[in-house]
N, CA and C atoms of all chains as a GROMACS GRO file, in nm:
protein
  555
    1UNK      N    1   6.084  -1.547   2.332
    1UNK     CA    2   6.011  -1.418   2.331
    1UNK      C    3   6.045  -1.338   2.207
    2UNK      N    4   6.205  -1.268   2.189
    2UNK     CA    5   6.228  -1.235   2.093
    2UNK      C    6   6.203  -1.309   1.922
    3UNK      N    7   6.177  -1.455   1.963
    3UNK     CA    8   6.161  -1.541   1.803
    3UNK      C    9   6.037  -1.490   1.774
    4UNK      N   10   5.900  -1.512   1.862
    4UNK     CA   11   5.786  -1.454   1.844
    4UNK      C   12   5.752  -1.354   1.802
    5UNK      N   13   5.851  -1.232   1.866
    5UNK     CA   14   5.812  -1.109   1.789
    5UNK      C   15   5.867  -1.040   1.686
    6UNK      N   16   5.970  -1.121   1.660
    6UNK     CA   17   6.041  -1.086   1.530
    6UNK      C   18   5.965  -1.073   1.380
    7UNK      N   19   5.837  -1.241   1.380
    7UNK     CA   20   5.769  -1.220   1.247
    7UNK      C   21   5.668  -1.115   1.238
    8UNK      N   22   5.641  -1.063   1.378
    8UNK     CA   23   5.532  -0.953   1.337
    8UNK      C   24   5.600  -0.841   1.349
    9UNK      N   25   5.725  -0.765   1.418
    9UNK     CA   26   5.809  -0.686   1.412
    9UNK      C   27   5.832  -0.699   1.226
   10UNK      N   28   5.862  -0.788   1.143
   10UNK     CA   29   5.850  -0.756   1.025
   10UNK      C   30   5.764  -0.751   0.927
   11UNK      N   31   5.628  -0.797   0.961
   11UNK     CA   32   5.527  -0.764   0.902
   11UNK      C   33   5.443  -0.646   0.904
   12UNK      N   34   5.511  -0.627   1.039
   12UNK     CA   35   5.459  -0.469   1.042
   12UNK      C   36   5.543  -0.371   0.937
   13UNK      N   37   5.672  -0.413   0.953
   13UNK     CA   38   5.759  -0.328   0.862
   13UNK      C   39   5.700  -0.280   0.725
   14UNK      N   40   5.707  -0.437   0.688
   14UNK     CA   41   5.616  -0.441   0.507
   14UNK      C   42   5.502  -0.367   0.530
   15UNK      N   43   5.424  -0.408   0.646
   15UNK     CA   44   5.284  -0.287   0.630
   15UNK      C   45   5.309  -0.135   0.605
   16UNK      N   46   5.405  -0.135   0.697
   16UNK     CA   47   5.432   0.015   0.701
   16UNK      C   48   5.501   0.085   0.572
   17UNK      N   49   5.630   0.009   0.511
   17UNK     CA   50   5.669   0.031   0.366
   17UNK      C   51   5.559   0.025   0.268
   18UNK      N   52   5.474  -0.070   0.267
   18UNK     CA   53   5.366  -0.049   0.116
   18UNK      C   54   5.269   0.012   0.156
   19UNK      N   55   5.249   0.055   0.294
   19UNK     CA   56   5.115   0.157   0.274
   19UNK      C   57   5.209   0.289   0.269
   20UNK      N   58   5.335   0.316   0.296
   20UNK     CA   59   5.368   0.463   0.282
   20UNK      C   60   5.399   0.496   0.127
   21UNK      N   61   5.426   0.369   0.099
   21UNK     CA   62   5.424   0.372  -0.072
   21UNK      C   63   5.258   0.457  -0.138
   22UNK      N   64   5.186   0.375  -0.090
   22UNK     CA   65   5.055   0.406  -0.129
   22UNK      C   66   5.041   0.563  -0.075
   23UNK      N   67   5.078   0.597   0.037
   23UNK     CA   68   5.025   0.704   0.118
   23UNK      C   69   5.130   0.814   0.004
   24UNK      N   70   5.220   0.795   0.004
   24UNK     CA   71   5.311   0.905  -0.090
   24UNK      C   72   5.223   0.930  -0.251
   25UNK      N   73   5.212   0.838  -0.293
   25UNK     CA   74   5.111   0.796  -0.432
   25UNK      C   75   4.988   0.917  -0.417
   26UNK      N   76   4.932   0.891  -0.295
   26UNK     CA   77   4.789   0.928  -0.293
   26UNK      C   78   4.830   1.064  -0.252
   27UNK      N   79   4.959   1.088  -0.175
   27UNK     CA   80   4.956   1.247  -0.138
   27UNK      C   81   5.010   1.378  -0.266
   28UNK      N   82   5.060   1.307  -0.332
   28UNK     CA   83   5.113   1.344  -0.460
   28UNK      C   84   5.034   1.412  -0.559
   29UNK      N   85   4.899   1.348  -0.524
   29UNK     CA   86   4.777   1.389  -0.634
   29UNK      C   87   4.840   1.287  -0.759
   30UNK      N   88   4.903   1.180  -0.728
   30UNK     CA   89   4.903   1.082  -0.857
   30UNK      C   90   4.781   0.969  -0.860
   31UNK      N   91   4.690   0.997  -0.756
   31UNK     CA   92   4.541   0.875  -0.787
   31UNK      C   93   4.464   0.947  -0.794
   32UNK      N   94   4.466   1.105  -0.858
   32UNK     CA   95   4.350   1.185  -0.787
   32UNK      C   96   4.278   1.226  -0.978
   33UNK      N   97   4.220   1.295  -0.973
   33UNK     CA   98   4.153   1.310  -1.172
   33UNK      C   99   4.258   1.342  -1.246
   34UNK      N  100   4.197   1.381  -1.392
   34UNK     CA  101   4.289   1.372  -1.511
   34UNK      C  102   4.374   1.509  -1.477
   35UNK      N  103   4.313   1.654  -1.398
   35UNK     CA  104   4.394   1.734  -1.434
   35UNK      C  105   4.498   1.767  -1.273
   36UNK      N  106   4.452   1.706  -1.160
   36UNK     CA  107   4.607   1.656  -1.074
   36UNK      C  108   4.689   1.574  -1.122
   37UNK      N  109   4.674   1.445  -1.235
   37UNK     CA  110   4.768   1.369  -1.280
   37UNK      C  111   4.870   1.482  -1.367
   38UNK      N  112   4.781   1.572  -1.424
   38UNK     CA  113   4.864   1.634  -1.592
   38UNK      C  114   4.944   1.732  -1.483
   39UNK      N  115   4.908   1.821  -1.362
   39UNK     CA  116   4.974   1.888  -1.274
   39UNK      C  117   5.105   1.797  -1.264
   40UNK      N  118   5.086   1.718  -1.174
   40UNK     CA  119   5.177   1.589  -1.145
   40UNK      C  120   5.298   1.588  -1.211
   41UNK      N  121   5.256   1.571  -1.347
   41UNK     CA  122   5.365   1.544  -1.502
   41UNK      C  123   5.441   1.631  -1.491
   42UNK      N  124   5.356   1.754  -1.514
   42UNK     CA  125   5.376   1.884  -1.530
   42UNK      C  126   5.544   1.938  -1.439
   43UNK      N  127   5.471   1.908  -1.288
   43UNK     CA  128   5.601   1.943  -1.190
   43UNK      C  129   5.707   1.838  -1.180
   44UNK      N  130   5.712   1.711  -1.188
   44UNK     CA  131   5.796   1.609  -1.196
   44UNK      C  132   5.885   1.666  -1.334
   45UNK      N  133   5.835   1.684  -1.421
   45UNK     CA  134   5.918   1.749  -1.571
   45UNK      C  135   6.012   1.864  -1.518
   46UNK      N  136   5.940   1.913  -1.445
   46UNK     CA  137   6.028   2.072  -1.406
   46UNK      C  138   6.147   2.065  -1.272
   47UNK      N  139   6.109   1.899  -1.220
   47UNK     CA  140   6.167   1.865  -1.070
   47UNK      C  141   6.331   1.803  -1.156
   48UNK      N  142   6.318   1.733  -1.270
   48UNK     CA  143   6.401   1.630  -1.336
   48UNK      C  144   6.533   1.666  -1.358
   49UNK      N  145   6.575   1.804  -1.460
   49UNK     CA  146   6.687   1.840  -1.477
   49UNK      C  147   6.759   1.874  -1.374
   50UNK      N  148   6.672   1.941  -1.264
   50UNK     CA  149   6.830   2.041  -1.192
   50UNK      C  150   6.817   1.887  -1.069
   51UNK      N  151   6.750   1.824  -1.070
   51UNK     CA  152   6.793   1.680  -0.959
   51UNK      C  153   6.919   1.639  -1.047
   52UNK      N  154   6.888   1.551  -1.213
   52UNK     CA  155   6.974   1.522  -1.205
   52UNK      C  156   7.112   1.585  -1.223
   53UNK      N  157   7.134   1.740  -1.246
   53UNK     CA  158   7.276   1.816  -1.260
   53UNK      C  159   7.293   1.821  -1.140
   54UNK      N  160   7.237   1.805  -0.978
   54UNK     CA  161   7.283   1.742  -0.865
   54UNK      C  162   7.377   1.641  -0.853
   55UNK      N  163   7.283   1.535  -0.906
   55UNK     CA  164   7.357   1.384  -0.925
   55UNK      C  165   7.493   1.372  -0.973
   56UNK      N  166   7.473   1.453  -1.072
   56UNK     CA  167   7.581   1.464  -1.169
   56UNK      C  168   7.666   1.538  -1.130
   57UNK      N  169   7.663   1.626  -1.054
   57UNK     CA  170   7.779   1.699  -0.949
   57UNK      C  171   7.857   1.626  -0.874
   58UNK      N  172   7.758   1.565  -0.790
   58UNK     CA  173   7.807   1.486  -0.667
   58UNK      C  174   7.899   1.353  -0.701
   59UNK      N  175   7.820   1.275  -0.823
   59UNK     CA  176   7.926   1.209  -0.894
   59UNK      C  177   8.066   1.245  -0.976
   60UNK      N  178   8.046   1.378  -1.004
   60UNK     CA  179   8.149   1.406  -1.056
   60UNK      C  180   8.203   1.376  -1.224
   61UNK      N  181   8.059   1.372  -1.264
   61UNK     CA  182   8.072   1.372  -1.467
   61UNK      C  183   7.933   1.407  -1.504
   62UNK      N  184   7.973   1.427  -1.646
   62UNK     CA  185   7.845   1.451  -1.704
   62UNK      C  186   7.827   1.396  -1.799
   63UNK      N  187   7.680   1.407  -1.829
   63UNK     CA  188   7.592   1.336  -1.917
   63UNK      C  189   7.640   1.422  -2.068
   64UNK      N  190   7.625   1.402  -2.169
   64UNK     CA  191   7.635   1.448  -2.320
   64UNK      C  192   7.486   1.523  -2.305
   65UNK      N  193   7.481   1.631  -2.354
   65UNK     CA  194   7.381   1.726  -2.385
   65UNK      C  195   7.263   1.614  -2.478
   66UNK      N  196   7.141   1.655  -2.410
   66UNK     CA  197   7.039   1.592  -2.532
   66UNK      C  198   7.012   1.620  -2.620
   67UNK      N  199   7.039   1.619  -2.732
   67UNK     CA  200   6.989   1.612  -2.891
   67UNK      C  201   6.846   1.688  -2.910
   68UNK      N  202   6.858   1.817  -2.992
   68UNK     CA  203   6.716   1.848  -2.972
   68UNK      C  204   6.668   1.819  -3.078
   69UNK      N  205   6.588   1.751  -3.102
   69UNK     CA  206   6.465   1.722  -3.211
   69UNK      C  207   6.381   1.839  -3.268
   70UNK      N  208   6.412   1.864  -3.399
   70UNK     CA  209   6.294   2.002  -3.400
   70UNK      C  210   6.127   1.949  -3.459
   71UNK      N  211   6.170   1.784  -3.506
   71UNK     CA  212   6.017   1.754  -3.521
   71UNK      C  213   5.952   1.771  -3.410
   72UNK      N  214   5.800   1.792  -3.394
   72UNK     CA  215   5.715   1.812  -3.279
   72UNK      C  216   5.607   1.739  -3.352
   73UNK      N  217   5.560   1.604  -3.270
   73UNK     CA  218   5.454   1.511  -3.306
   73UNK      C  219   5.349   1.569  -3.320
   74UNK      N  220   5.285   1.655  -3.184
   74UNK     CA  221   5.174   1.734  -3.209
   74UNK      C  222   5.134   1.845  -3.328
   75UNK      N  223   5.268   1.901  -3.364
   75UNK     CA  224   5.230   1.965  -3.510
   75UNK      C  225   5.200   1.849  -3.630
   76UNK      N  226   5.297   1.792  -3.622
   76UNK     CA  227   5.266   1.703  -3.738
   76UNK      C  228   5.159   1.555  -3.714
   77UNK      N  229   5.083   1.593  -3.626
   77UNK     CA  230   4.991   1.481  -3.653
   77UNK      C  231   4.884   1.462  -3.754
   78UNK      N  232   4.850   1.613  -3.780
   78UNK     CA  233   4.737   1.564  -3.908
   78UNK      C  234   4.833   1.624  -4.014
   79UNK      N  235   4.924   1.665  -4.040
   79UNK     CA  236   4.984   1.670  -4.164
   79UNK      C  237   4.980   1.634  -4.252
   80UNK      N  238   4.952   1.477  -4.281
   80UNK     CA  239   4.897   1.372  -4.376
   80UNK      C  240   4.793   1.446  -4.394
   81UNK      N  241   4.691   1.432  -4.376
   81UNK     CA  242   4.519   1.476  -4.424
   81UNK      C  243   4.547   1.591  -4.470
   82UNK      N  244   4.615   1.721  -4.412
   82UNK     CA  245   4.636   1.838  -4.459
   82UNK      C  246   4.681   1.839  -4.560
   83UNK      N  247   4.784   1.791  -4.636
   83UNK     CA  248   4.869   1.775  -4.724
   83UNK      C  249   4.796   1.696  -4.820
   84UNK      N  250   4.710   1.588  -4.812
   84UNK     CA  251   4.620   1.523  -4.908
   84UNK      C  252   4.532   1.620  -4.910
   85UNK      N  253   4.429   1.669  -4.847
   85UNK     CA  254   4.287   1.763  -4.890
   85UNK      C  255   4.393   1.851  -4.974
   86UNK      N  256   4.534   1.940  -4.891
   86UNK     CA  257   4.529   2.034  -5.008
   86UNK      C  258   4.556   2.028  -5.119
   87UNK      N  259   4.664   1.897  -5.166
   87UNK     CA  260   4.669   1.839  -5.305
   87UNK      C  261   4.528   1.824  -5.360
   88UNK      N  262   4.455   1.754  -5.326
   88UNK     CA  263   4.290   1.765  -5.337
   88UNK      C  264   4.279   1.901  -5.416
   89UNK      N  265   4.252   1.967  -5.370
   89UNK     CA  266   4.164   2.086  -5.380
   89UNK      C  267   4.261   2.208  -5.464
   90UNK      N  268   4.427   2.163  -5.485
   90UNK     CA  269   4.489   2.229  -5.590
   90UNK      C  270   4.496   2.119  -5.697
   91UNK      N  271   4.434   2.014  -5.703
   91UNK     CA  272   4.446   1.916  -5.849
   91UNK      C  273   4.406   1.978  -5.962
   92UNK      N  274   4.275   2.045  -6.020
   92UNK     CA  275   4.233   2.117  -6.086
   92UNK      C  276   4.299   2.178  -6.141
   93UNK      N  277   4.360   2.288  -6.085
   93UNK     CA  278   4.417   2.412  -6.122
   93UNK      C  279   4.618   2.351  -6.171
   94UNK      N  280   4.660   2.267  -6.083
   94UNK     CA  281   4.758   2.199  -6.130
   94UNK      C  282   4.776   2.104  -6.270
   95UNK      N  283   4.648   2.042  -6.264
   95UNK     CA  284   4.618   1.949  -6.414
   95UNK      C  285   4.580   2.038  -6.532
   96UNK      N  286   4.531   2.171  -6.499
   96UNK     CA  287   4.524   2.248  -6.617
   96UNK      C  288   4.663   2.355  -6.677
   97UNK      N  289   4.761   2.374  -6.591
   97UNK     CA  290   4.885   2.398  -6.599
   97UNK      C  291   4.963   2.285  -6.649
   98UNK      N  292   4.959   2.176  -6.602
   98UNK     CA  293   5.022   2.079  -6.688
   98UNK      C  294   4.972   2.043  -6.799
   99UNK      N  295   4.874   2.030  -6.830
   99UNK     CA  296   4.806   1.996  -6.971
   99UNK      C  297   4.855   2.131  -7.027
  100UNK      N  298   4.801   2.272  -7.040
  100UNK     CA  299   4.878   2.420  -7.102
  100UNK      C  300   5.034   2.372  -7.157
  101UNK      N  301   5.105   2.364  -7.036
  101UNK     CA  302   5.259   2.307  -7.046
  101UNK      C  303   5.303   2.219  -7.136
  102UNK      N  304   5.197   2.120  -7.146
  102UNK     CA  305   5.186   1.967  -7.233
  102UNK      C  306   5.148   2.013  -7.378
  103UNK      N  307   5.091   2.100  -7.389
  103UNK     CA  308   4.995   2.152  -7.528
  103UNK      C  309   5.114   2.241  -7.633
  104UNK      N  310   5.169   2.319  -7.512
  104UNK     CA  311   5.268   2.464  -7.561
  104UNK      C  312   5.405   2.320  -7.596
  105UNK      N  313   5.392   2.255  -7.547
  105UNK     CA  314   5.567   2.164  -7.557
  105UNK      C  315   5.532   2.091  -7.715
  106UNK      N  316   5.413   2.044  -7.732
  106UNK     CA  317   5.367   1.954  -7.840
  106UNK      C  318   5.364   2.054  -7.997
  107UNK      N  319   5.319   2.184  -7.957
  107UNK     CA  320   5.319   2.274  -8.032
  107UNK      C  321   5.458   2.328  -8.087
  108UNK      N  322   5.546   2.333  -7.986
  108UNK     CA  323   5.679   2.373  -8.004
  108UNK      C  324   5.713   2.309  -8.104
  109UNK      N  325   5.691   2.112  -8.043
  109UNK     CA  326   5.775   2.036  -8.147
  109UNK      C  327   5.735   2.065  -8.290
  110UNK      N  328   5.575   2.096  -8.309
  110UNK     CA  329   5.543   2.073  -8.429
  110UNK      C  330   5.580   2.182  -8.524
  111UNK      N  331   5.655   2.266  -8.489
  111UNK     CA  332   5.690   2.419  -8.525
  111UNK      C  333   5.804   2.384  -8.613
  112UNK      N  334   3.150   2.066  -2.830
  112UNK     CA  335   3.313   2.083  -2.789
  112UNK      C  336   3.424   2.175  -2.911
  113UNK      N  337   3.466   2.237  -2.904
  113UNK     CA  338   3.567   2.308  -2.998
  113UNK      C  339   3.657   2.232  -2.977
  114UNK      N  340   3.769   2.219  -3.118
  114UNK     CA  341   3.877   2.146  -3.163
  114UNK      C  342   4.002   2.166  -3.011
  115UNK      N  343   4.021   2.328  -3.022
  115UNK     CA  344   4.094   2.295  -2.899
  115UNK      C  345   4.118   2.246  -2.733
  116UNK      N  346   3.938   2.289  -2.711
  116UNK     CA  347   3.904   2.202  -2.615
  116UNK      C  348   3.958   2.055  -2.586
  117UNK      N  349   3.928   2.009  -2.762
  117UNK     CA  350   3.906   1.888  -2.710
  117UNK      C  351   4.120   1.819  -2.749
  118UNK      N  352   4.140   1.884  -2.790
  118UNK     CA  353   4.309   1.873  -2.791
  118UNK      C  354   4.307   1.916  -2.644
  119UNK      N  355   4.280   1.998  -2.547
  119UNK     CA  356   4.332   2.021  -2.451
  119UNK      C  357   4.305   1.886  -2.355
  120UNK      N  358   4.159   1.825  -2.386
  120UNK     CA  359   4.113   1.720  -2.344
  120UNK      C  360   4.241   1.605  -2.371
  121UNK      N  361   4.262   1.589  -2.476
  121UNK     CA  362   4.351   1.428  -2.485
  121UNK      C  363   4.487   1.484  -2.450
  122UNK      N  364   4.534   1.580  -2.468
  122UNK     CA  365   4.715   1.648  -2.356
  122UNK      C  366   4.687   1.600  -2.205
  123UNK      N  367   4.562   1.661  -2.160
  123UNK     CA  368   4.574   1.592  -2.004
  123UNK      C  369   4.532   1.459  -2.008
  124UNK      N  370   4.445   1.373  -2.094
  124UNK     CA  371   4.434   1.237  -2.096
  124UNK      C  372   4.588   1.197  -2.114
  125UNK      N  373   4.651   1.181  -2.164
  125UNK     CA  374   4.771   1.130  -2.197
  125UNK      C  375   4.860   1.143  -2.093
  126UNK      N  376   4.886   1.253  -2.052
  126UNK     CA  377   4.967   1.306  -1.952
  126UNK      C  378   4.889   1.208  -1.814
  127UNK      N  379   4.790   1.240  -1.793
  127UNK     CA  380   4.764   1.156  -1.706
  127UNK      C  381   4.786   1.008  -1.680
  128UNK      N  382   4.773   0.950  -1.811
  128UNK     CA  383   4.755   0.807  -1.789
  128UNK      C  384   4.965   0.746  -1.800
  129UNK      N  385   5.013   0.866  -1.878
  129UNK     CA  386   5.153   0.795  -1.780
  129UNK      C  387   5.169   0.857  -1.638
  130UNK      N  388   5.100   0.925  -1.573
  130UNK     CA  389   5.140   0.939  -1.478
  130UNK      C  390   5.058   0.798  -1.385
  131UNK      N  391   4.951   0.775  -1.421
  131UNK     CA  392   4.918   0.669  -1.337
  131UNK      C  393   4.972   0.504  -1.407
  132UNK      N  394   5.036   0.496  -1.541
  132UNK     CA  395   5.107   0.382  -1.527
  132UNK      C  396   5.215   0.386  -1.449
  133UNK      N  397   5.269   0.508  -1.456
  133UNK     CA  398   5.372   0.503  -1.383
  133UNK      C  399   5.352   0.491  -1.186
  134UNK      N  400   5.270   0.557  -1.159
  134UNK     CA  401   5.240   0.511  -1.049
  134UNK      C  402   5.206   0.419  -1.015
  135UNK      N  403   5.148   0.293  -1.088
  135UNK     CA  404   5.108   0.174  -1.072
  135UNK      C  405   5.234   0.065  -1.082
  136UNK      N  406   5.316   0.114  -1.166
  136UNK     CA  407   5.416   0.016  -1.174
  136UNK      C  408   5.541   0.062  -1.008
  137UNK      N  409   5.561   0.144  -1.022
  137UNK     CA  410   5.623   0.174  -0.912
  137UNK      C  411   5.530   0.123  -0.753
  138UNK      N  412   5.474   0.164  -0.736
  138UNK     CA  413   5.380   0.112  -0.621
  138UNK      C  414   5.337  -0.055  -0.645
  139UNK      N  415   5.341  -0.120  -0.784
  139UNK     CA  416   5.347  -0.239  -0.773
  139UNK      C  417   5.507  -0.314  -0.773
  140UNK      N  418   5.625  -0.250  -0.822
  140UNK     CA  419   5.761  -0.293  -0.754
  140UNK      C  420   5.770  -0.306  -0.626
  141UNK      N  421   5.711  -0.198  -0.489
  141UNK     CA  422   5.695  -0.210  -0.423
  141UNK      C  423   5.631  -0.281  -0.360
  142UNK      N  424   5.501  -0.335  -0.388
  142UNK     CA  425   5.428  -0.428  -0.320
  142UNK      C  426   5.469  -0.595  -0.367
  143UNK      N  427   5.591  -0.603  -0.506
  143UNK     CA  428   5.635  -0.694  -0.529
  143UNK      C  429   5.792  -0.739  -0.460
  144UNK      N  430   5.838  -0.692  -0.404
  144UNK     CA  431   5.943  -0.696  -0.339
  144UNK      C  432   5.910  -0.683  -0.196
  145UNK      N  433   5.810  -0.673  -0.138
  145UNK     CA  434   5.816  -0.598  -0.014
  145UNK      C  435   5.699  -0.773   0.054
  146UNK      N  436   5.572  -0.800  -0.061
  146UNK     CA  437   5.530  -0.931  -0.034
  146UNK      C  438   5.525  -1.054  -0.105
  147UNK      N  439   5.566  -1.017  -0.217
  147UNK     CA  440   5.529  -1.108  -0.307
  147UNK      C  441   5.680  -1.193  -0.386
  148UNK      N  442   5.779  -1.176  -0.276
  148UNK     CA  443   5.952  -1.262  -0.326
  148UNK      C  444   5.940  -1.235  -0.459
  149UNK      N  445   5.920  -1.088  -0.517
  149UNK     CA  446   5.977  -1.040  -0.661
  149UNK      C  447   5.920  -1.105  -0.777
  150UNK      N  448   5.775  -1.178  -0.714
  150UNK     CA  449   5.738  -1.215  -0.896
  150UNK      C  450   5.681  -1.067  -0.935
  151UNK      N  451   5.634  -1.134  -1.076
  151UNK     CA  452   5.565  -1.036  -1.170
  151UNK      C  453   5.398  -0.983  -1.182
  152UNK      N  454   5.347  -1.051  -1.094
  152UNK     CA  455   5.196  -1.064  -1.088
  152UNK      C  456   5.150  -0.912  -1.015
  153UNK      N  457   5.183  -0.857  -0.917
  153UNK     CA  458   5.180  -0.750  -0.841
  153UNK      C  459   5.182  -0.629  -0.945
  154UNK      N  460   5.374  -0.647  -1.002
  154UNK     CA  461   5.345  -0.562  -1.065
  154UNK      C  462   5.269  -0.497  -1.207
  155UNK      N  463   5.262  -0.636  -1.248
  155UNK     CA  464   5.141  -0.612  -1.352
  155UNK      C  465   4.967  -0.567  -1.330
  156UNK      N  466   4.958  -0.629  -1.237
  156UNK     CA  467   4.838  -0.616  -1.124
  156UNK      C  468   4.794  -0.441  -1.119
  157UNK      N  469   4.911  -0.374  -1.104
  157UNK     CA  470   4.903  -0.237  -1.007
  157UNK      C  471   4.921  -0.193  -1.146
  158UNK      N  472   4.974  -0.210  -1.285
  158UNK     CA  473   5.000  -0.132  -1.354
  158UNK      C  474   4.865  -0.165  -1.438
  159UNK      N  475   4.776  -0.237  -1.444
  159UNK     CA  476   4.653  -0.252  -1.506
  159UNK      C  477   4.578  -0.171  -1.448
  160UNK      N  478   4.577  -0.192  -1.305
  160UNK     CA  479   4.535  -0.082  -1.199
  160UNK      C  480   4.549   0.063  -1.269
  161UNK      N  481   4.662   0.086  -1.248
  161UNK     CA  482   4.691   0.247  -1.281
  161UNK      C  483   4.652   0.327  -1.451
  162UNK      N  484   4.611   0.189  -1.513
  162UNK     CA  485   4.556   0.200  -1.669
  162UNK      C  486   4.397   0.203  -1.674
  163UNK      N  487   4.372   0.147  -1.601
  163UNK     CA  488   4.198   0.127  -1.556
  163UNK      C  489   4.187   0.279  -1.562
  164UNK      N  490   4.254   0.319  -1.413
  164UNK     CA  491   4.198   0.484  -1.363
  164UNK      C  492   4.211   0.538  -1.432
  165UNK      N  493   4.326   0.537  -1.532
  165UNK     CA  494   4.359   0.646  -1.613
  165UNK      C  495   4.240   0.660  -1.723
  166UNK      N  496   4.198   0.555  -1.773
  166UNK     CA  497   4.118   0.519  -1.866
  166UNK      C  498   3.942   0.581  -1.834
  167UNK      N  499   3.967   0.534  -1.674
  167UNK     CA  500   3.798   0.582  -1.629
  167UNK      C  501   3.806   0.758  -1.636
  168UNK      N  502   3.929   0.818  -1.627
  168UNK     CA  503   3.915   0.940  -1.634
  168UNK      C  504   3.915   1.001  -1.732
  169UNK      N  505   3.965   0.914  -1.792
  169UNK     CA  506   3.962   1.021  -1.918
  169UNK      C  507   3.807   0.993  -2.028
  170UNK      N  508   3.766   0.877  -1.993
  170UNK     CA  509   3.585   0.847  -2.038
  170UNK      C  510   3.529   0.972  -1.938
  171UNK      N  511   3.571   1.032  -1.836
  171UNK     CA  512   3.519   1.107  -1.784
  171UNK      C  513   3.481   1.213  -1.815
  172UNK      N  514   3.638   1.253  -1.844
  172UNK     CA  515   3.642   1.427  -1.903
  172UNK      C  516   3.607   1.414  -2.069
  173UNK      N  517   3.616   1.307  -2.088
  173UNK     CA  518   3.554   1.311  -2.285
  173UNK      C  519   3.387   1.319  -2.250
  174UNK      N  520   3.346   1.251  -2.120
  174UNK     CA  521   3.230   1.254  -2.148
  174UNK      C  522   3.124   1.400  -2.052
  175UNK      N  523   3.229   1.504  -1.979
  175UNK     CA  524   3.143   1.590  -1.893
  175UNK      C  525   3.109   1.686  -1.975
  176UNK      N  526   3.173   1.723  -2.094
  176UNK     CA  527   3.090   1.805  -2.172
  176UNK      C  528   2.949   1.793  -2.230
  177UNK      N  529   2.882   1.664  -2.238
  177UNK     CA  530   2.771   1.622  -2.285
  177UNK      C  531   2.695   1.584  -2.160
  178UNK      N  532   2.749   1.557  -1.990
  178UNK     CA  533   2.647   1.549  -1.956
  178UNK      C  534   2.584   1.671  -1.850
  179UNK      N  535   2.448   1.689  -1.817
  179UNK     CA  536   2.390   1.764  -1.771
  179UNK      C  537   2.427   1.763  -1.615
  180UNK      N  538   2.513   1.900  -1.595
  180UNK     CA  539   2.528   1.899  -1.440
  180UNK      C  540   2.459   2.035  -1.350
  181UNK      N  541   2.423   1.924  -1.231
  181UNK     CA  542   2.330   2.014  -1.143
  181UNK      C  543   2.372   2.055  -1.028
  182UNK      N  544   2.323   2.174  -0.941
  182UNK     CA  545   2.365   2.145  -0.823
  182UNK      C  546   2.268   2.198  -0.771
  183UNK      N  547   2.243   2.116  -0.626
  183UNK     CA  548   2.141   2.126  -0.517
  183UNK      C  549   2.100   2.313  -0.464
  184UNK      N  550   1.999   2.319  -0.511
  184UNK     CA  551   2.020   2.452  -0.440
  184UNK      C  552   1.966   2.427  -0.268
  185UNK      N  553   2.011   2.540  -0.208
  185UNK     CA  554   1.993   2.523  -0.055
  185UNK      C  555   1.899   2.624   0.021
   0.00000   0.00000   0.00000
C-alpha cells in the first residue's frame, strides 16, 4: 500500500515545488510587461543591501565596501560621436590658428 | 517619439529583459532539479523562454507609439 503511494506522494511534491516556483514568478509581476519587470528590478535593487547586512550580521563578518566607479555608461555612451562632430565642426577655426601659429613661427625664423 | 522618451523606452527594455532572464533561469534550475536529474536542457529552455518575452515586449513598447489605439465606446 505504502510502496504505491509513495511515487505519487512524490510527484505530487515536484508538482507542487515547480508550480509554486512558477506561481511566485507570476505573483511577483516578473512575467507580466516591460514596466512590472523594470518595477521588479527596481524593488529587488532596493530589497539587496539591507538583506545582505542581515546575512552578514548573522554570520558574523563583513564584506569590503564596494568600489565606487564614477564612470556612468549611460553618460558616456554617445561620447564618441559627440567628441567627433565637435572636433568636426571646431576643425576650421583650429586649422586656421595653427596655420597663423605656423606662419608667425616661419616668420620669426626668417627675422 | 522624443529622444528621452525613447531612452526611457530602452532603461525599461533592459531592465526588463534581465529581470525575465533571470526569472527564466531560476524557474528553469528549478524545473531542472526538481524533473529533469539536473541536465541543462530545462534550464536553457526557460532562459530562452524568459528572452523571447522580454524581447516580445519590448517590440511592443518600441512599437505602441506608432500604432493607432482605440477604445470601444459604450
Amino acid at each position: 500500500m505504502a510502496a504505491k503511494i509513495l511515487p505519487v506522494v512524490k510527484l505530487a511534491t515536484k508538482v507542487t515545488i515547480a508550480g509554486g516556483a512558477i506561481y511566485v514568478a507570476y505573483d511577483s509581476g516578473l512575467l507580466g510587461g516591460g514596466e512590472e519587470g523594470s518595477v521588479a528590478l527596481a524593488r529587488a535593487k532596493a530589497a539587496v543591501p539591507p538583506a545582505v547586512e542581515e546575512w552578514m550580521k548573522y554570520f558574523g563578518f563583513e564584506l569590503p565596501a564596494t568600489p565606487k566607479i564614477e564612470f556612468s555608461p549611460l553618460d558616456a555612451w554617445n561620447s564618441g560621436v559627440q567628441k567627433s562632430i565637435h572636433a568636426l565642426s571646431v576643425a576650421p577655426s583650429t586649422m586656421s590658428d595653427y596655420s597663423k601659429q605656423g606662419l608667425q613661427y616661419l616668420k620669426d625664423l626668417s627675422k | 517619439m522624443s529622444e528621452k522618451e525613447l531612452g526611457q523606452k530602452w532603461d525599461r527594455c533592459l531592465a526588463d529583459c534581465a529581470v525575465k532572464i533571470g526569472t527564466g533561469l531560476g524557474v528553469g534550475i528549478v524545473f531542472s532539479v526538481v524533473f529533469f536529474k539536473r541536465r541543462t536542457l530545462p534550464i536553457t529552455f526557460c532562459t530562452g523562454l524568459g528572452l523571447g518575452m522580454a524581447y516580445s515586449n519590448c517590440q511592443n513598447d518600441f512599437k505602441s507609439h506608432y500604432v493607432l489605439h482605440s477604445t470601444i465606446a459604450k
